[in-house]
C-alpha positions in Angstrom: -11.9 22.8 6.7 -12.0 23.3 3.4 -10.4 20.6 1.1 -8.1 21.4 -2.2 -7.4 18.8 -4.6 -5.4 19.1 -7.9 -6.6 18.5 -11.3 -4.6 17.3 -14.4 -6.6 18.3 -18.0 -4.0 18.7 -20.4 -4.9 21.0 -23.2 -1.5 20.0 -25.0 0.0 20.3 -28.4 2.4 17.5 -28.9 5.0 20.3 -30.8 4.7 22.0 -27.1 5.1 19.3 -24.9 5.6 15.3 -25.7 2.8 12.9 -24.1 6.3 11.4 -22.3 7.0 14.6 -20.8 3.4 15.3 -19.5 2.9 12.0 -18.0 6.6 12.3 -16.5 5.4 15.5 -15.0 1.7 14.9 -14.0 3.4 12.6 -11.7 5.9 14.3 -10.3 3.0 17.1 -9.4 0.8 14.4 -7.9 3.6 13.2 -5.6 4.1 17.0 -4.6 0.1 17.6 -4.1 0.1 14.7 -1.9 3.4 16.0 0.0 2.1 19.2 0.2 -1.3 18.6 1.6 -3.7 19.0 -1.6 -6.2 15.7 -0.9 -7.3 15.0 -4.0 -5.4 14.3 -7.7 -7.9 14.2 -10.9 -7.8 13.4 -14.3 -10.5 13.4 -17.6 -11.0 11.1 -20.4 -10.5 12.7 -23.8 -9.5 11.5 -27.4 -8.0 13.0 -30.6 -7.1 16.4 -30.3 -5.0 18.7 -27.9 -7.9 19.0 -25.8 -7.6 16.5 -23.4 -6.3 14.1 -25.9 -3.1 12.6 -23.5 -6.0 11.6 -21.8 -7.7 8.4 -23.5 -7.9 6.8 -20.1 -7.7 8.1 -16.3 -7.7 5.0 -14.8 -4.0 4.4 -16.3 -2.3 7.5 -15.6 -4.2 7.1 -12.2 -3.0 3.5 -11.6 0.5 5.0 -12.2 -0.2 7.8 -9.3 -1.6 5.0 -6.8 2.0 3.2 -6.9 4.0 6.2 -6.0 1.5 7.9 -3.6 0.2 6.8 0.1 -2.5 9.2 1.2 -3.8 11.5 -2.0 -7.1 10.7 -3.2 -7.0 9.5 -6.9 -10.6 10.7 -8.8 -11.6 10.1 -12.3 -12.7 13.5 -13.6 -14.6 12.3 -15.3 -14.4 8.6 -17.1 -17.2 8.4 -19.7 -19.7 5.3 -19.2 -21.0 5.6 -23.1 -17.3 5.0 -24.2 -17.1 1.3 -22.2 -18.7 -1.8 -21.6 -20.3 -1.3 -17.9 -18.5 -4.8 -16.7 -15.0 -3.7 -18.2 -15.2 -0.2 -16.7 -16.7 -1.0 -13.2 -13.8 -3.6 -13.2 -10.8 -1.5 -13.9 -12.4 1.1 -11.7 -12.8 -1.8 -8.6 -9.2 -3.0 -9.3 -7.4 0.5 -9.3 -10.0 0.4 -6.1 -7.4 -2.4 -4.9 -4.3 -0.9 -5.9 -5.0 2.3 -4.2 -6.2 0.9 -0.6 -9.6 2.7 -1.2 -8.4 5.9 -2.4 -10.8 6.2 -5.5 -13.3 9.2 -6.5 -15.6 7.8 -9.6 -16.6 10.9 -11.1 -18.7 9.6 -14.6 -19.5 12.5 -17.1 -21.3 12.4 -20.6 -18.8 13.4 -22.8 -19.6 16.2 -25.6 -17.0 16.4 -28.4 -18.1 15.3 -31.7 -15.5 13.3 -33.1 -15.6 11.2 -30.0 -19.0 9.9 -30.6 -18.2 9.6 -34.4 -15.4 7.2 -33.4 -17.1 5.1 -31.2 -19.9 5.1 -33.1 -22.8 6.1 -30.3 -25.1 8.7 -31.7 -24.8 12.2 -29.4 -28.4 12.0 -28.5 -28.0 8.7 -27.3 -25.4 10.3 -24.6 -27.7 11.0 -21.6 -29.4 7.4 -22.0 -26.3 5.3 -22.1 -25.2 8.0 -19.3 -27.7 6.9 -16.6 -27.7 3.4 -17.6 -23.4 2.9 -17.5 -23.6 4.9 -14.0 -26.4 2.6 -12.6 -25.3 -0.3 -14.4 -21.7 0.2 -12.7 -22.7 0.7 -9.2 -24.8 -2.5 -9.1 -21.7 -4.7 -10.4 -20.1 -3.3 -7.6 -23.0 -4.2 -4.6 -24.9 -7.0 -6.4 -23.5 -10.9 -6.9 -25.1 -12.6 -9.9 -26.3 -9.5 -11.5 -28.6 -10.0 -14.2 -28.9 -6.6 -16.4 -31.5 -5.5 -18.4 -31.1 -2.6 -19.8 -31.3 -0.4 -23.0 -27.8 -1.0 -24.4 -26.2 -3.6 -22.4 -27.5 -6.9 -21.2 -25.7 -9.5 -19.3 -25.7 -12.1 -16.7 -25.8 -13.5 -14.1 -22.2 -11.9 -13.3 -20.4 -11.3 -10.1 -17.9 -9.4 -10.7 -14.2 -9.6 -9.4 -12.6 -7.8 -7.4 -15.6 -6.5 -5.2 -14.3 -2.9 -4.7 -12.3 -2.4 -2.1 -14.7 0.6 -0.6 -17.8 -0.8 1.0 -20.4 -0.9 -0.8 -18.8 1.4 -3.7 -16.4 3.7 -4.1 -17.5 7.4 -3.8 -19.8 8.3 -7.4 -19.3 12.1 -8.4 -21.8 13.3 -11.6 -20.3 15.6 -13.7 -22.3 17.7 -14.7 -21.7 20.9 -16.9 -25.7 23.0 -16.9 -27.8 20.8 -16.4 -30.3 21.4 -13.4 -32.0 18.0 -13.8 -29.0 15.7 -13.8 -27.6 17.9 -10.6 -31.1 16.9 -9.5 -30.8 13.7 -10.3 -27.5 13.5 -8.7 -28.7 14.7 -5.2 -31.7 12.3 -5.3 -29.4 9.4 -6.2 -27.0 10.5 -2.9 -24.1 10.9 -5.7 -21.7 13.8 -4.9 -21.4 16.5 -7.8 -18.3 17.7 -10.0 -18.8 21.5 -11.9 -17.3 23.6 -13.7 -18.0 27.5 -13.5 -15.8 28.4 -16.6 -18.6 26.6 -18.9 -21.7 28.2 -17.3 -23.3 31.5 -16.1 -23.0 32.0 -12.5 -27.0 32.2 -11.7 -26.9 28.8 -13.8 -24.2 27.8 -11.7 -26.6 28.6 -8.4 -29.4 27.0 -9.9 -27.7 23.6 -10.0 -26.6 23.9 -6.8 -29.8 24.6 -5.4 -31.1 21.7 -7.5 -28.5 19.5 -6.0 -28.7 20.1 -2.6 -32.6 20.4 -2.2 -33.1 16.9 -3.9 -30.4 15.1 -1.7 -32.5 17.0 1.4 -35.5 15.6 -0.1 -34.2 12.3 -0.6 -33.2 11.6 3.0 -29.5 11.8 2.4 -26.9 13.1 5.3 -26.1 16.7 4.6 -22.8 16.3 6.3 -21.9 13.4 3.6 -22.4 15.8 0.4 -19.4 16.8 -1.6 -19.6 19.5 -3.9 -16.9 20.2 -6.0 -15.7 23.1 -8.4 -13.1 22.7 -10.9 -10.9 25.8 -11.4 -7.7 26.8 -13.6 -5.3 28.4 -11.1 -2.4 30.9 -11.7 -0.8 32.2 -8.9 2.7 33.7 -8.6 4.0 36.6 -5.9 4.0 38.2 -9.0 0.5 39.4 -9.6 1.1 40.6 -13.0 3.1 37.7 -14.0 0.6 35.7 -12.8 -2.4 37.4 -15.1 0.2 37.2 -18.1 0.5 33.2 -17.7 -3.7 33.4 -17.2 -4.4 35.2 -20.3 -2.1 33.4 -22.2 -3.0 29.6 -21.5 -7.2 30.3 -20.9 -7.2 31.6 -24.5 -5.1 28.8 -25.8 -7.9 26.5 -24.1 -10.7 28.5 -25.3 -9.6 28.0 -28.7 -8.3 24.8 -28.5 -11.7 24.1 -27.2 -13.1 25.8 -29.7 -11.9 23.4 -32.5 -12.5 20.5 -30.5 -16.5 21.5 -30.5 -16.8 23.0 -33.8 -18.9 20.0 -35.3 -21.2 20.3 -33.2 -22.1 24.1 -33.3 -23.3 23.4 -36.9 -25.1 20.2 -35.9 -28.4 20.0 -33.8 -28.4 17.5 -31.2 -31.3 16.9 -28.5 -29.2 15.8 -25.8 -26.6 19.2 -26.3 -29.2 22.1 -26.9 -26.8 25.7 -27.1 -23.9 24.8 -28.5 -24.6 26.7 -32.0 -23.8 29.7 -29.7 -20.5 28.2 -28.8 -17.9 29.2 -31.2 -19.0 32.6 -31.0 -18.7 32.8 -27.4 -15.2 31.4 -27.9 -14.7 34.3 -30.3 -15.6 36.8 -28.2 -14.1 35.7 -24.6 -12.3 38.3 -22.6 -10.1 37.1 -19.7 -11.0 39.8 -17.8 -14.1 39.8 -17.3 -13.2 35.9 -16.5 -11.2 36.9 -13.9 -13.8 39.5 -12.6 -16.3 36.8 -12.6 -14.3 34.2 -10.7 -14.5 31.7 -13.8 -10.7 31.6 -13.5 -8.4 32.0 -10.1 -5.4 34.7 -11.3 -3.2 36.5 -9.2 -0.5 36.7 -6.1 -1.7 34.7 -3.0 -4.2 37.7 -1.8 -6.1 37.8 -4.4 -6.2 34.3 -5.2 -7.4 34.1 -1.9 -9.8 36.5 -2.1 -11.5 35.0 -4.8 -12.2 31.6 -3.0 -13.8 33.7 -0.7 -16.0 35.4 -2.7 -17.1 31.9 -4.4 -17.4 30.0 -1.2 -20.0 33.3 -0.3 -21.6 33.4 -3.5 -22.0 29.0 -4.3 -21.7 28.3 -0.5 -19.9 27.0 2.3 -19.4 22.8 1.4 -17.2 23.2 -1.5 -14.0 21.4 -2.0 -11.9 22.6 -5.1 -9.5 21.3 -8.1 -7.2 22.9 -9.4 -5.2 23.4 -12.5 -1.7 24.4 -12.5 -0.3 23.1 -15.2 -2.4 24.2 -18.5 -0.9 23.4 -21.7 2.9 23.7 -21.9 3.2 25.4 -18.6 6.7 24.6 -17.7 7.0 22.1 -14.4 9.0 24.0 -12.3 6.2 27.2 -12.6 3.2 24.7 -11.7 5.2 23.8 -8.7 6.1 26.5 -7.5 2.8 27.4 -7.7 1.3 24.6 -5.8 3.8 25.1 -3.2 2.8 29.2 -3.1 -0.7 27.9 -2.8 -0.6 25.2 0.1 2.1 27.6 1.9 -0.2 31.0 1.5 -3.4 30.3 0.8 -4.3 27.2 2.2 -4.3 28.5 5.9 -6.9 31.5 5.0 -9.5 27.8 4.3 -8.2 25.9 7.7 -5.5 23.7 5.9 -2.1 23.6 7.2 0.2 22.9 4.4 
């Protein structure tokens, strides 16, 4: 059966929609997910600007979710280890651990916009570094008592921290990971499950990860049966079709740009750890929704075709992906993100073996 979660990333303008409102709502569609049979509820850590800026920590809007859900899954998607102290983020991450009765996803990512390093002050080719250190550095507060740590940019001890998760020995690490081959590598050899995106990548890229991925968790041992892939999409779905490629057209270009001016420091830069992204803003410039739609990078349509899409991407990426999904981009009014969840779970959902 295949498993659909929801996925909150709000690329916001405050004259659009308050930060009020969009908390107000993001609940409201988490409560309906879970009623409706979605399994999982995500969220990404993001300063500053209308992309992803509501956003400065998961872990709160996700503590909020755990006290008016029961069953839903709650996932950071991702929280960003170079941002926080390893023992102040494994501990708010164990203790919404607690408050959820073990329903917590840690997916960690690295974090690329400019003016986010420049506030904290961390170099951006420090990222991957302080990346694999705050991942590591996290799971062994969770598993180890009077941990003494060592490492590059953090030392400490002997701590034991408190609360121990409430998942035995940890709850479940995702890596986010956006092209990179090595750290999907990484990932799989570490027994970590994996977080993607296909919007931000080339689709033989894409396969290359995922072959990355699952041949080094093969070769490290790991139960192929435990692995969790998952792929983070935008959905649109009306009965509509057109309507439905109107609202797609619409809010992907309003992220595109909004994404756009998020990153444009860093297309005039040159950083080790982000090789490419002087290529960025004229990709931006130049993005067609069609031919985003064509190449499954966004799901667009009436149920059929929305259906047939998944299809298409289980055949192409394979057969142990979960999804998330987006239905409320930008100011998307609530009532059409509902009513398209409930479209989905009622129409779509069945074709995968899920009874809403």
């Amino acid at each position: 059966m295949t498993q659909f979660g929801v996925n909150f990333f709000p690329v916001v303008d405050p004259a659009v929609k308050t930060a009020t409102d969009y908390y107000d709502e993001t609940l409201r569609l988490i409560e309906l997910a879970e009623s409706l049979g979605f399994t999982q509820a995500q969220t990404v850590e993001h300063y500053f600007t209308p992309y992803g800026g509501y956003s400065p920590d998961p872990v709160t809007l996700l503590t909020a979710a755990a006290a008016r859900t029961s069953r839903i899954r709650l996932a950071t998607g991702a929280v960003v280890p170079a941002f926080t102290h390893p023992v102040k983020l494994a501990g708010k991450l164990a203790m919404l651990d607690h408050l959820s009765h073990g329903r917590l996803d840690v997916g960690f990512g690295r974090a690329f916009l400019p003016t986010e390093f420049e506030a904290f002050g961390i170099p951006m080719d420090e990222s991957r570094a302080r990346f694999t250190e705050g991942v590591e550095a996290c799971r062994r507060l969770w598993t180890t008592e009077d941990l003494v740590w060592e490492g590059r940019f953090h030392r400490f001890g002997p701590v034991t921290l408190l609360p121990r998760p409430y998942q035995r020995p940890h709850p479940p690490i995702f890596i986010a990971s956006a092209t990179s081959t090595d750290s999907c590598a990484a990932a799989g050899t570490a027994g970590h499950h994996l977080q993607v995106v296909p919007s931000v990548t080339s689709a033989e890229q894409l396969a290359s990860m995922l072959d990355a991925y699952r041949g080094a968790w093969d070769a490290a041992g790991h139960d192929p049966a435990a692995r969790r892939i998952q792929m983070k999409f935008t959905c649109y779905l009306s009965a509509d079709r057109e309507e439905a490629l109107q609202q797609g057209e619409f809010y992907e270009r309003s992220y595109i740009d909004h994404m756009a001016v998020a990153v444009a420091p860093l297309a005039t830069g040159d950083s080790a750890d982000y090789p490419g992204y002087d290529t960025f803003l004229e990709k931006a410039k130049n993005y067609e929704f069609a031919a985003s739609l064509a190449g499954n990078k966004v799901l667009a349509g009436d149920p059929d075709g929305v259906t047939a899409q998944l299809r298409s991407v289980r055949e192409q990426f394979g057969e142990d992906l979960s999804f998330s999904l987006q239905f409320n981009p930008g100011g998307l009014a609530f009532a059409r993100a509902a009513t398209a969840m409930e479209l989905f779970a009622a129409e779509v959902m069945p074709a995968f073996g899920q009874a809403s």
